[in-house]
Backbone as CSV, one residue per row, in Angstrom:
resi,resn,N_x,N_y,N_z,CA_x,CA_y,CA_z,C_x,C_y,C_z
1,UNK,14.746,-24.195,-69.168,13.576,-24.108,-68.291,12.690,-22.932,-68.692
2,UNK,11.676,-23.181,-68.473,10.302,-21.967,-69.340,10.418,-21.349,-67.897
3,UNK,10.529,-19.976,-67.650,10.029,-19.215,-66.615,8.771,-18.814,-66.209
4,UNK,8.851,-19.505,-64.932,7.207,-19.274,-64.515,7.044,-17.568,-63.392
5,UNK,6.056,-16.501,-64.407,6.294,-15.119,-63.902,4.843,-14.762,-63.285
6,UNK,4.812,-14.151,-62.040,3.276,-13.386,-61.616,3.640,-11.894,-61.838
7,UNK,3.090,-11.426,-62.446,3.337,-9.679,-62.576,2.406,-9.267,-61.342
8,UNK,3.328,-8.181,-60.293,2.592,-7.487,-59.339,2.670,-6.393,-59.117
9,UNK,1.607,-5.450,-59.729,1.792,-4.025,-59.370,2.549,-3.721,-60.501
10,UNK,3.177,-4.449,-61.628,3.437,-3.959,-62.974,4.952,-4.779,-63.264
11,UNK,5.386,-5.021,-62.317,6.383,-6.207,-61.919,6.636,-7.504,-62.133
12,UNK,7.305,-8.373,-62.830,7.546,-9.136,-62.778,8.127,-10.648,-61.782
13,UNK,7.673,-11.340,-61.464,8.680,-12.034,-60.191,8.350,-13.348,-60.980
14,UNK,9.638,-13.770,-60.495,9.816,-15.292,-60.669,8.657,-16.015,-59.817
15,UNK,8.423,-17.327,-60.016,7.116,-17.830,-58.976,7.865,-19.024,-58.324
16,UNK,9.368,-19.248,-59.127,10.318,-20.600,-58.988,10.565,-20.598,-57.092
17,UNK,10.435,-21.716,-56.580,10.674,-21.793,-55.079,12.277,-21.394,-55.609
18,UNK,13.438,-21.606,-54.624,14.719,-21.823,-54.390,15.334,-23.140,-55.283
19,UNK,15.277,-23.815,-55.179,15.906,-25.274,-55.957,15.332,-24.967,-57.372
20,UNK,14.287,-24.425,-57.745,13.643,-24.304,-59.415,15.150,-22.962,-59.553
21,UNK,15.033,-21.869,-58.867,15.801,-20.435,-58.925,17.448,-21.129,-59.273
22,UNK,17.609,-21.778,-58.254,19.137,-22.076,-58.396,19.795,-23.195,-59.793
23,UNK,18.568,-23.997,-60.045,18.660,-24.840,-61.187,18.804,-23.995,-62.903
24,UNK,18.103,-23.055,-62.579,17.819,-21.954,-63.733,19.214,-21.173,-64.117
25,UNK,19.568,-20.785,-62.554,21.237,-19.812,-62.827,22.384,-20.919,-62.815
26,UNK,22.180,-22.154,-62.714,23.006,-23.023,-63.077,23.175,-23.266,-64.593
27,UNK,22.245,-23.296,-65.453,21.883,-23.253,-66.912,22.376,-21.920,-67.536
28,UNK,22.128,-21.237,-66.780,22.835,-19.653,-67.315,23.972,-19.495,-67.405
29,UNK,24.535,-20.008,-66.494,26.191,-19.815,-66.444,26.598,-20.623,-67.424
30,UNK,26.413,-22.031,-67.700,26.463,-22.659,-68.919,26.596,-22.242,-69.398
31,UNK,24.878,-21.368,-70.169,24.811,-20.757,-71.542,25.584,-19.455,-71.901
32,UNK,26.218,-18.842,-70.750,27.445,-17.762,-70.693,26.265,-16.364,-71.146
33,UNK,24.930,-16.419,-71.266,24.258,-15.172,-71.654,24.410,-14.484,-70.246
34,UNK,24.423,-13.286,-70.272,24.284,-11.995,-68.938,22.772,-12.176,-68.647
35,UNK,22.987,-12.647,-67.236,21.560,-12.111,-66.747,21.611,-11.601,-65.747
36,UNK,20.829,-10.629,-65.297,20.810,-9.460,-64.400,19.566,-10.353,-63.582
37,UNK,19.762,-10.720,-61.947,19.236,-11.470,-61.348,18.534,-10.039,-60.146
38,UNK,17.537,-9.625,-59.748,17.440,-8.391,-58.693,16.215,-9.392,-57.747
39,UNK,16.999,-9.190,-57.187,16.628,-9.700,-55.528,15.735,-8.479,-54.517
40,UNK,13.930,-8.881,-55.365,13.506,-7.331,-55.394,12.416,-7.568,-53.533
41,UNK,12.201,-6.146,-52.811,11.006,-6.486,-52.053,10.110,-5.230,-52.130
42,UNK,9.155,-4.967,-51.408,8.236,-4.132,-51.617,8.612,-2.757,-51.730
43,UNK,10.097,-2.612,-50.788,10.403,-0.285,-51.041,10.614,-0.501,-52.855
44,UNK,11.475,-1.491,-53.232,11.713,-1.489,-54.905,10.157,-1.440,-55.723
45,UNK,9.682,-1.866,-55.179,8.766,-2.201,-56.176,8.083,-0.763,-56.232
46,UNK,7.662,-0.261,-55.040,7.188,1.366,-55.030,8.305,2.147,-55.546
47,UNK,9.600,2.249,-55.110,10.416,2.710,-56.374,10.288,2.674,-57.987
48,UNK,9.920,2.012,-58.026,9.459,1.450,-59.651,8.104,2.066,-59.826
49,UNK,7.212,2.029,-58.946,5.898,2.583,-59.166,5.930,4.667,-59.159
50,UNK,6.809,4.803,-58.706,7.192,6.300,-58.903,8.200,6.861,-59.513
51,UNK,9.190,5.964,-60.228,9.935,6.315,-61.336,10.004,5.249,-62.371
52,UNK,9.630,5.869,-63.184,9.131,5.070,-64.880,10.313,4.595,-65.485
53,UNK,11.383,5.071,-65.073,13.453,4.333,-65.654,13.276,3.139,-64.906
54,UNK,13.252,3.592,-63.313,13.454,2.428,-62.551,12.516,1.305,-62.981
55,UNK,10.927,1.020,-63.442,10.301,0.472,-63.244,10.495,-0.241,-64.841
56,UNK,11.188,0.160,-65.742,11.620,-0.050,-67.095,12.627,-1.232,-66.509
57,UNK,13.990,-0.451,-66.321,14.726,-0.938,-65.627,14.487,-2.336,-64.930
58,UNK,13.474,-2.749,-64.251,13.236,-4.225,-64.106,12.381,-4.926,-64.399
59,UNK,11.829,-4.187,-65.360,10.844,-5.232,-66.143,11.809,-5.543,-67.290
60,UNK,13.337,-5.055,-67.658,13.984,-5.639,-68.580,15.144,-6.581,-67.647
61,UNK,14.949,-6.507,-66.423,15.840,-7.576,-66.011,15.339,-8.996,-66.311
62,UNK,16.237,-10.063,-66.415,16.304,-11.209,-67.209,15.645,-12.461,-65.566
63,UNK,15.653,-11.685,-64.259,14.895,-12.737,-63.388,14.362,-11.656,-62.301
64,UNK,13.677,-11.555,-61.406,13.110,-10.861,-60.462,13.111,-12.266,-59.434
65,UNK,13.004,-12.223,-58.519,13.082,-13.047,-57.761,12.305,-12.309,-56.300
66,UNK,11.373,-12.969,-55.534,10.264,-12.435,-54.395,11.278,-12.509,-52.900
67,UNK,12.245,-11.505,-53.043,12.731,-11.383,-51.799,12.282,-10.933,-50.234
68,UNK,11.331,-9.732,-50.546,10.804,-9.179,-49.485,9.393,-10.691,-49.037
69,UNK,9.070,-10.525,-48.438,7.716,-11.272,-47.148,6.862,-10.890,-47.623
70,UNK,6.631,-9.219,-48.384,5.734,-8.353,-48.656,5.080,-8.312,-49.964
71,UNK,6.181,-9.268,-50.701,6.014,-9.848,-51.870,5.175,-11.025,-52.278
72,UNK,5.713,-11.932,-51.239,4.761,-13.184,-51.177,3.533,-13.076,-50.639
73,UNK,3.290,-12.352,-49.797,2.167,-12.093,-49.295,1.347,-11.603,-50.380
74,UNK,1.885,-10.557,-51.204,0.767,-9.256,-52.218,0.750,-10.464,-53.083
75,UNK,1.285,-11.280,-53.762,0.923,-12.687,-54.873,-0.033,-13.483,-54.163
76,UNK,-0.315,-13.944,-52.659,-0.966,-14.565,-52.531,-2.558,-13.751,-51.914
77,UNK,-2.475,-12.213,-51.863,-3.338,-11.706,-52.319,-3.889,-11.666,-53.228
78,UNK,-3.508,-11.775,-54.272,-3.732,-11.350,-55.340,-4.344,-13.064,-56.174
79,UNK,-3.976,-13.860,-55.377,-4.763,-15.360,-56.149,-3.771,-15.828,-56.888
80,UNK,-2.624,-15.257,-57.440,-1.615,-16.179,-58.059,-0.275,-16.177,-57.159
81,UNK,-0.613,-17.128,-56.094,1.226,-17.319,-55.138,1.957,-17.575,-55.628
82,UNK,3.621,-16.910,-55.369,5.018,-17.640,-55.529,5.016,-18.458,-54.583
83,UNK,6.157,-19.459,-55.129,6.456,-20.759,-54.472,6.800,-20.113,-52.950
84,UNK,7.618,-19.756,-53.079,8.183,-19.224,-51.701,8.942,-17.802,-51.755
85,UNK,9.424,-17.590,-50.471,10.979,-16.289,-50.472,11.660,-17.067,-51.347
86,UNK,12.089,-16.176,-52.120,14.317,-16.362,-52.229,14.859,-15.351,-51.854
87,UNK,15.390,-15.504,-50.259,16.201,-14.263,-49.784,17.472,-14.310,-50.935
88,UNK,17.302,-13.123,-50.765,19.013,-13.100,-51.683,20.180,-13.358,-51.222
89,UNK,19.833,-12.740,-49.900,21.018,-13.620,-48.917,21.567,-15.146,-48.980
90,UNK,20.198,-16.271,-48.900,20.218,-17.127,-49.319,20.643,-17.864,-50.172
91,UNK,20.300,-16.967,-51.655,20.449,-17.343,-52.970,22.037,-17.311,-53.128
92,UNK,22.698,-16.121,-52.639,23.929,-16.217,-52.869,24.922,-17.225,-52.310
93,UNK,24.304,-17.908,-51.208,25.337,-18.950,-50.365,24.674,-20.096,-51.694
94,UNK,23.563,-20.546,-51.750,23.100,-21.819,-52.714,24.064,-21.547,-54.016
95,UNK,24.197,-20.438,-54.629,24.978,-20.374,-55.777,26.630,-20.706,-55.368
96,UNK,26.674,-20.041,-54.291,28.473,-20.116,-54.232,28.842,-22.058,-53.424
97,UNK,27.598,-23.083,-53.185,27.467,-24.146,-53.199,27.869,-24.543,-54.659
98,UNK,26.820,-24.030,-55.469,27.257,-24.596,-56.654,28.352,-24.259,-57.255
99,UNK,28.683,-23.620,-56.980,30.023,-22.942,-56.944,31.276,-24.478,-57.171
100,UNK,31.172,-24.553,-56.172,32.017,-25.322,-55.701,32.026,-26.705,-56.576
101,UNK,30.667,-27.452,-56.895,30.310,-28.624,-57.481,30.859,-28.073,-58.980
102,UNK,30.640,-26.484,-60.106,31.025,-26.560,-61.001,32.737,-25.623,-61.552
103,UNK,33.106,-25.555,-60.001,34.581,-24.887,-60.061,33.789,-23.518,-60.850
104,UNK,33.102,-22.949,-60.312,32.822,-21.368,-60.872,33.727,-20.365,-60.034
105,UNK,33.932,-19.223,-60.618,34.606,-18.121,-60.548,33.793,-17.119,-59.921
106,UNK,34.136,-15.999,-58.952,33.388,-15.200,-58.390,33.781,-13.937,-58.228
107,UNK,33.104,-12.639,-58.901,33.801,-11.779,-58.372,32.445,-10.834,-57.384
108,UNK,33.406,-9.958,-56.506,32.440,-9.106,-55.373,32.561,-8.368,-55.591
109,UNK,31.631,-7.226,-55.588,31.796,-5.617,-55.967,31.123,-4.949,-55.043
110,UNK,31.418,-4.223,-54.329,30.481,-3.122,-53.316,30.779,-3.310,-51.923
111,UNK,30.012,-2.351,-50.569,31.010,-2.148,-49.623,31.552,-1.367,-49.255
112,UNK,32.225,-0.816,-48.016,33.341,-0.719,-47.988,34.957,-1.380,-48.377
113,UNK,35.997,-0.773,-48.270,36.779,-1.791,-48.490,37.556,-2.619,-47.449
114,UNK,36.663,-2.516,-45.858,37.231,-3.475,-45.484,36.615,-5.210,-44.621
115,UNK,34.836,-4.500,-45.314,33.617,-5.021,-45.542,33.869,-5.981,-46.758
116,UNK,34.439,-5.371,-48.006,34.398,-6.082,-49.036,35.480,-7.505,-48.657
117,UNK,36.746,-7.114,-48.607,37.827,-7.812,-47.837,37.553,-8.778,-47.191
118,UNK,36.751,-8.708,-45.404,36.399,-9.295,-45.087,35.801,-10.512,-45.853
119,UNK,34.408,-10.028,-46.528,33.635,-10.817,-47.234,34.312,-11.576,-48.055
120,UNK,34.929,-11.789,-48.929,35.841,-12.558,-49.838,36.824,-13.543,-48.783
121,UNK,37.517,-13.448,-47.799,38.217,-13.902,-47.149,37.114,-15.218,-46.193
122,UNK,36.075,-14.844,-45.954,34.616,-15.473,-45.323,34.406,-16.057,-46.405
123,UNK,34.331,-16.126,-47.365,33.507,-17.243,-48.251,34.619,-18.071,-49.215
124,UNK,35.770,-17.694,-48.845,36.641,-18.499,-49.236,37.071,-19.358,-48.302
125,UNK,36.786,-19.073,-46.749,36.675,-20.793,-45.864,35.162,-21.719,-45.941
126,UNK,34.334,-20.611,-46.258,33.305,-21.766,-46.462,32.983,-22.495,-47.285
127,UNK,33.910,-21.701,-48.846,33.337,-22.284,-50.224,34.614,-22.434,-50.963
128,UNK,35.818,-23.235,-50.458,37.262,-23.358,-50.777,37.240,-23.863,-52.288
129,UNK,36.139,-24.460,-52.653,36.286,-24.997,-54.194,35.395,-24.191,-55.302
130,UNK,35.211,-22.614,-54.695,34.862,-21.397,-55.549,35.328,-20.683,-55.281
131,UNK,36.304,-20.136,-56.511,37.338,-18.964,-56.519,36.973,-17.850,-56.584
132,UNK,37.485,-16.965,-55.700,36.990,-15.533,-55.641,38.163,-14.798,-56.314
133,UNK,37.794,-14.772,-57.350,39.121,-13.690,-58.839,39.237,-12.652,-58.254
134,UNK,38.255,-12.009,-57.554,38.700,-10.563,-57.812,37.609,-9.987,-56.420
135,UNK,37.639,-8.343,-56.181,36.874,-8.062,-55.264,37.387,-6.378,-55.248
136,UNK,36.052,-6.027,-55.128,36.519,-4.019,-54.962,35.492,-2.984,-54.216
137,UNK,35.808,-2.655,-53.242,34.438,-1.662,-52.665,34.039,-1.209,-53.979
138,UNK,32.424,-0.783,-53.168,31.454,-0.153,-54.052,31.782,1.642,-54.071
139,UNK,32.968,2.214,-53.166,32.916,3.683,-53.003,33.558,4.094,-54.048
140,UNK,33.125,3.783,-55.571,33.556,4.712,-57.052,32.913,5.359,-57.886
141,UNK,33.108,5.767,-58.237,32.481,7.246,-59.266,31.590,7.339,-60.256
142,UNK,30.718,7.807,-61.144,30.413,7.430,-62.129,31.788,7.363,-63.519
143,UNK,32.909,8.315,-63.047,34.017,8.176,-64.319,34.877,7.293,-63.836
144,UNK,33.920,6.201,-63.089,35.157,4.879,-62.665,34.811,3.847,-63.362
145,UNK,33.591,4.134,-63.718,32.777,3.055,-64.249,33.328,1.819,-64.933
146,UNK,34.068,2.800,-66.657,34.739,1.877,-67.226,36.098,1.212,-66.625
147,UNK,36.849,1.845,-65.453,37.736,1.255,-65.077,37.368,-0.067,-64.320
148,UNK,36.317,-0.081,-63.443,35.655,-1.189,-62.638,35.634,-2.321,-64.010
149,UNK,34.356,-1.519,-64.798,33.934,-2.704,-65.932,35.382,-3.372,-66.364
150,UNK,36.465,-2.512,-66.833,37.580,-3.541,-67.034,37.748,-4.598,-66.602
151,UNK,38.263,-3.709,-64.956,38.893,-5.077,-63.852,38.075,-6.571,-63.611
152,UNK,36.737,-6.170,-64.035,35.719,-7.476,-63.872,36.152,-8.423,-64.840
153,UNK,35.776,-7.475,-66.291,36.218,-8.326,-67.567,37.518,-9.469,-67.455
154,UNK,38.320,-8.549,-67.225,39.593,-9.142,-67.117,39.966,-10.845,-66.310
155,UNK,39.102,-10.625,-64.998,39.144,-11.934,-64.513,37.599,-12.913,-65.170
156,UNK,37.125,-12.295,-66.055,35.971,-13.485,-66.365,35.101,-14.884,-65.604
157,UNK,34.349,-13.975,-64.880,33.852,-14.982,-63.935,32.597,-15.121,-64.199
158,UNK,32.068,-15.958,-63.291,30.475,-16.958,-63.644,29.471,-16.606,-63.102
159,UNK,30.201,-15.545,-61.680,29.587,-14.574,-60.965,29.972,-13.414,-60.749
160,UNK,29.032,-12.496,-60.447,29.616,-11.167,-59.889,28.228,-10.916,-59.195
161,UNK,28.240,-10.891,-57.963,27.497,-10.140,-56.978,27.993,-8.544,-56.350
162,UNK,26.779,-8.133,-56.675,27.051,-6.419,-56.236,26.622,-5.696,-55.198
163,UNK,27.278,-5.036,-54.192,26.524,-4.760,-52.734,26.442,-3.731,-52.726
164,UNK,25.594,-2.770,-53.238,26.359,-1.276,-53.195,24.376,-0.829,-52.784
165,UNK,23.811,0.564,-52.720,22.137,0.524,-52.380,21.328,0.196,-53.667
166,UNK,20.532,0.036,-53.198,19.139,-0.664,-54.043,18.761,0.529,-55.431
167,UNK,19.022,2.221,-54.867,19.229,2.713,-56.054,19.742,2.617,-56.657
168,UNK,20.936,2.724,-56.262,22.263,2.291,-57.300,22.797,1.176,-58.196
169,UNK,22.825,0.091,-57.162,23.141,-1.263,-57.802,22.795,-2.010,-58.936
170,UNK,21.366,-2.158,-58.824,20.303,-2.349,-59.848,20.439,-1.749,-61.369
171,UNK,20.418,0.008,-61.351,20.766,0.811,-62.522,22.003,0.482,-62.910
172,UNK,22.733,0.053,-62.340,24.100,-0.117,-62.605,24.322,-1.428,-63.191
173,UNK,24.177,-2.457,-62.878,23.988,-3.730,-63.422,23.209,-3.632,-64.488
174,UNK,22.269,-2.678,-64.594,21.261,-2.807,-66.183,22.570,-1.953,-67.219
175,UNK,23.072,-1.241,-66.748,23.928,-0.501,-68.148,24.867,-0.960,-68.314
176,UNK,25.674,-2.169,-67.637,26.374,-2.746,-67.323,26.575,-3.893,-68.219
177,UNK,25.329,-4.412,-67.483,25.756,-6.497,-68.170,25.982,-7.042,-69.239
178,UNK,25.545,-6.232,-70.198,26.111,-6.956,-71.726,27.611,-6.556,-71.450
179,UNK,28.124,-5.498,-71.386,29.807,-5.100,-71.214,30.457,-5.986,-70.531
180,UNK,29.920,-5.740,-69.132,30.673,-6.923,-68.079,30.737,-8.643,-68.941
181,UNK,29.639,-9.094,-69.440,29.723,-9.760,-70.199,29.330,-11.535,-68.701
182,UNK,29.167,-11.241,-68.135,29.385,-12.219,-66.769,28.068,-13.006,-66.865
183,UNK,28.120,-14.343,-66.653,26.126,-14.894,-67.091,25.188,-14.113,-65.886
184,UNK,25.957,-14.361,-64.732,24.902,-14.298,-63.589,26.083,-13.187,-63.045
185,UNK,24.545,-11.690,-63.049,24.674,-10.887,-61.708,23.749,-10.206,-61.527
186,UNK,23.791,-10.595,-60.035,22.724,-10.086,-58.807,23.135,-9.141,-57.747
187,UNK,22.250,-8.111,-57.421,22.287,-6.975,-56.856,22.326,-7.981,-55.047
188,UNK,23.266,-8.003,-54.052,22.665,-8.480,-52.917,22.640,-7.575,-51.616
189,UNK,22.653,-6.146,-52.232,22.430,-4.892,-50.716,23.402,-5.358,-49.674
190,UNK,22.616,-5.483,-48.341,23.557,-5.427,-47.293,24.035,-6.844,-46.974
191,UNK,24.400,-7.435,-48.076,24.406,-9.157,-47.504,26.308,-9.061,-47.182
192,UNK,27.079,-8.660,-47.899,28.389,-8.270,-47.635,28.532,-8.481,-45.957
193,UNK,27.671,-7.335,-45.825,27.780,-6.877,-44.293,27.547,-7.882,-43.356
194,UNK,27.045,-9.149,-43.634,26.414,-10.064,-42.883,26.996,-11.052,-43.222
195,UNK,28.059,-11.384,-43.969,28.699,-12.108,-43.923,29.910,-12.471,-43.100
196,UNK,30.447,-10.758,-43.933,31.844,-10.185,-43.047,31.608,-10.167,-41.593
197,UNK,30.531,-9.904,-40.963,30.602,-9.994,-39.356,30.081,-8.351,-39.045
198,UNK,29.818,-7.499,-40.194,29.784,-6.223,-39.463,27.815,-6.365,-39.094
199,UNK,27.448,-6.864,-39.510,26.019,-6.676,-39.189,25.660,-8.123,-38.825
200,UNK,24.682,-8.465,-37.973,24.177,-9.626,-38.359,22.560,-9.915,-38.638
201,UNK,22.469,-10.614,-38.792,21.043,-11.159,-39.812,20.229,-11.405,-38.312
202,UNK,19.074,-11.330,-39.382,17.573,-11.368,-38.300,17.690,-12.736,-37.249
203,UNK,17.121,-12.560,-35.880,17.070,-14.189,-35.154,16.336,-15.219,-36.278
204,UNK,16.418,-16.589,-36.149,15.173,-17.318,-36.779,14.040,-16.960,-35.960
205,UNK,13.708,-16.558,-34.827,12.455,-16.082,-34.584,11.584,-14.908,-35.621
206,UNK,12.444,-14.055,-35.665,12.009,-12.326,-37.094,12.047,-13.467,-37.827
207,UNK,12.849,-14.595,-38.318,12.797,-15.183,-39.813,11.145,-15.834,-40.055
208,UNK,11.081,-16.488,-39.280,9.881,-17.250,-38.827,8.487,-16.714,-39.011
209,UNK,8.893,-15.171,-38.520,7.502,-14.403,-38.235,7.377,-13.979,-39.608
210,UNK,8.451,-14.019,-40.052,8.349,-12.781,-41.203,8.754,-11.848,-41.383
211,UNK,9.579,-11.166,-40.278,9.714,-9.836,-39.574,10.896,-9.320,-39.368
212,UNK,11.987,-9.652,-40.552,13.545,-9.462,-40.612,13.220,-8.200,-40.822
213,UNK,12.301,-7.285,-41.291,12.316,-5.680,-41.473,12.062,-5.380,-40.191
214,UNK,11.640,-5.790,-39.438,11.537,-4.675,-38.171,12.703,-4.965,-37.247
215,UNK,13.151,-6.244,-37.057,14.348,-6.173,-36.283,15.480,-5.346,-37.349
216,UNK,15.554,-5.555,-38.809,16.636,-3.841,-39.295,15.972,-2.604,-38.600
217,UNK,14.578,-2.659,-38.608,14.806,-1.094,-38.079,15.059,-0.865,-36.625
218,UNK,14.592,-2.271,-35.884,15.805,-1.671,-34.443,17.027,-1.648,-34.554
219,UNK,17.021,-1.938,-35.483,18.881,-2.477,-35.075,19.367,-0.734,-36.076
220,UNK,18.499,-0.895,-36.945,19.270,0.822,-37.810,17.778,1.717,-37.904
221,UNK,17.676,2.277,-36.611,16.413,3.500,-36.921,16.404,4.267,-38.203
222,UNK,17.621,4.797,-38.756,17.643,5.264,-39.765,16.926,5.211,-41.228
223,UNK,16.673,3.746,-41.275,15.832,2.905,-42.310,14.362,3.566,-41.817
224,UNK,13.635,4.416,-41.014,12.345,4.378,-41.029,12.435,5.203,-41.945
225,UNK,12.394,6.271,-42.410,12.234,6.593,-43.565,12.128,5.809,-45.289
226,UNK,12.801,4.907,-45.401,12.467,3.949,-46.483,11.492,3.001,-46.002
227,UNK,11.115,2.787,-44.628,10.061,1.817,-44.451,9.039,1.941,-44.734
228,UNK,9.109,3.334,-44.654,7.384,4.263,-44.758,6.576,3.416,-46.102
229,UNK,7.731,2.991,-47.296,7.183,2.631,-48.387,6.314,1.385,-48.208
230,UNK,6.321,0.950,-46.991,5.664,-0.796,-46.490,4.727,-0.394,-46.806
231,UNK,3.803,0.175,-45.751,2.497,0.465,-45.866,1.786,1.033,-46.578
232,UNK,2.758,2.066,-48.184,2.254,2.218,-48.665,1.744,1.276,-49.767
233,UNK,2.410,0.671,-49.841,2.587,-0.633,-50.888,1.569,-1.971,-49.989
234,UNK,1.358,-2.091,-48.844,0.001,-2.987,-48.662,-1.319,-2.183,-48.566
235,UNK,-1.380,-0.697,-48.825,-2.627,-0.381,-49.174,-2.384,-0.088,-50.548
236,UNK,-1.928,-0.192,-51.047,-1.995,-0.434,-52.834,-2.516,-1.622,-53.183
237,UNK,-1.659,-2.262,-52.338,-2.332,-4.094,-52.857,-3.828,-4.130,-52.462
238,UNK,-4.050,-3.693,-51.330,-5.461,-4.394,-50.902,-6.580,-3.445,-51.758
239,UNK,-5.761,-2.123,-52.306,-6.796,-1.369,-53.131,-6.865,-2.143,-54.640
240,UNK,-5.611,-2.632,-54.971,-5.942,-3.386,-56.383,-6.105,-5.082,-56.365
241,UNK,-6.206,-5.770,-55.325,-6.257,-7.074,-55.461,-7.288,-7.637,-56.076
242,UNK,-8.055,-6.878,-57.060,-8.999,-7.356,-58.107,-7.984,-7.746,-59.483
243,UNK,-7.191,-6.886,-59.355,-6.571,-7.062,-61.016,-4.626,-6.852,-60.114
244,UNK,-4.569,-6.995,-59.089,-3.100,-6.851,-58.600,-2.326,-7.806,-59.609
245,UNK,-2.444,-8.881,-59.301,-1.441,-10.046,-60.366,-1.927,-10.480,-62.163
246,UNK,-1.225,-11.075,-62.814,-1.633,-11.414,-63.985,-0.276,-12.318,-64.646
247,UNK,-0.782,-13.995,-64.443,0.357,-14.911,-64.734,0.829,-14.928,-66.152
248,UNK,2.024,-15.873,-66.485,1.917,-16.298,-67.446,3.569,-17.539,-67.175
């Protein structure tokens, strides 16, 4: 499949709705190449706009995908729309579907460890015909690194989803994925948590509106400080929506 990309703000995103996204990492796993999948929304993208690693960093990832609301919106500012969201949340239940149809292998990384636990034990009643090899909180070191990278290797799977923060995860999967050697892995933040039962996900009303960020910040005040990056990032857009996007 030819990838269809809108660059925003210097960024790359997939433009694929969900069924184009999931058809694509079905072909990947096939082709056994590493691809680093980041399930990006607007605080990343201003992350990237104020550090030049980070913003390297995912313009060499192999898919970007328009997770945030804030995303789809700044593309359809900008005159070239993505198809739709792909929550990552989402993306990861559609994959561990396919899961099941191609007997794929799964491993979980990040968490706590009894968050992680949970989570593996939860998607092994919902997705009994995708094996979960392996599974390890995210609380390790940088001189754990190569021990983690082992334990992954070792069970060779088709997935590895990583829950650990949006700083972290991301950089980590880029120095990572040729070693790990795994076709498909994607960064999925707090989705662990929302599986396992410790958090739960926005009503479909916030889904509806758009507005799964503001019910996180009632639910975790703590996040206003990373929110701050919203608004800076829709007066960026509306200051560049002459030249914001550029397809191909």
């Amino acid at each position: 499949m030819e990838r269809r990309i809108v660059t925003i703000l210097g960024i790359p995103f997939s433009k694929w709705g969900m069924q184009e996204t999931v058809r694509y990492l079905t072909a990947a796993v096939s082709a056994r190449k590493p691809h680093q999948v980041i399930t990006a929304n607007p605080v990343m993208v201003m992350a990237a706009l104020e550090d030049p690693s980070y913003k390297k960093m995912m313009q060499q990832a192999e898919l970007i995908v328009p997770d945030g609301t804030g995303v789809v919106w700044a593309s359809r500012i900008g005159g070239d729309p993505v198809t739709e969201r792909v929550a990552g949340y989402d993306l990861l239940h559609e994959l561990m579907k396919q899961g099941e149809l191609h007997r794929w292998k799964v491993y979980l990384l990040g968490a706590s460890p009894e968050v992680v636990e949970k989570t593996a034990s939860r998607l092994k009643e919902l997705y009994p015909g995708t094996e979960i090899v392996g599974y390890r909180d995210g609380y390790f070191t940088a001189e754990q690194d190569e021990e983690v990278v082992d334990e992954i290797r070792k069970t060779s799977p088709d997935l590895l989803f990583v829950a650990r923060g949006a700083d972290t995860q991301e950089p980590w999967i880029a120095k990572y994925k040729q070693r790990l050697g795994v076709p498909v892995v994607m960064g999925v933040g707090g989705s662990f948590d929302v599986i396992s039962g410790k958090t739960k996900r926005a009503p479909k009303l916030f889904q509806k509106l758009r507005l799964e960020w503001l019910y996180r910040l009632i639910k975790e005040p703590t996040r206003f400080r990373r929110m701050l990056a919203l608004p800076r990032f829709a007066v960026r857009v509306l200051r560049e929506r002459g030249n914001l996007t550029k397809s191909r």
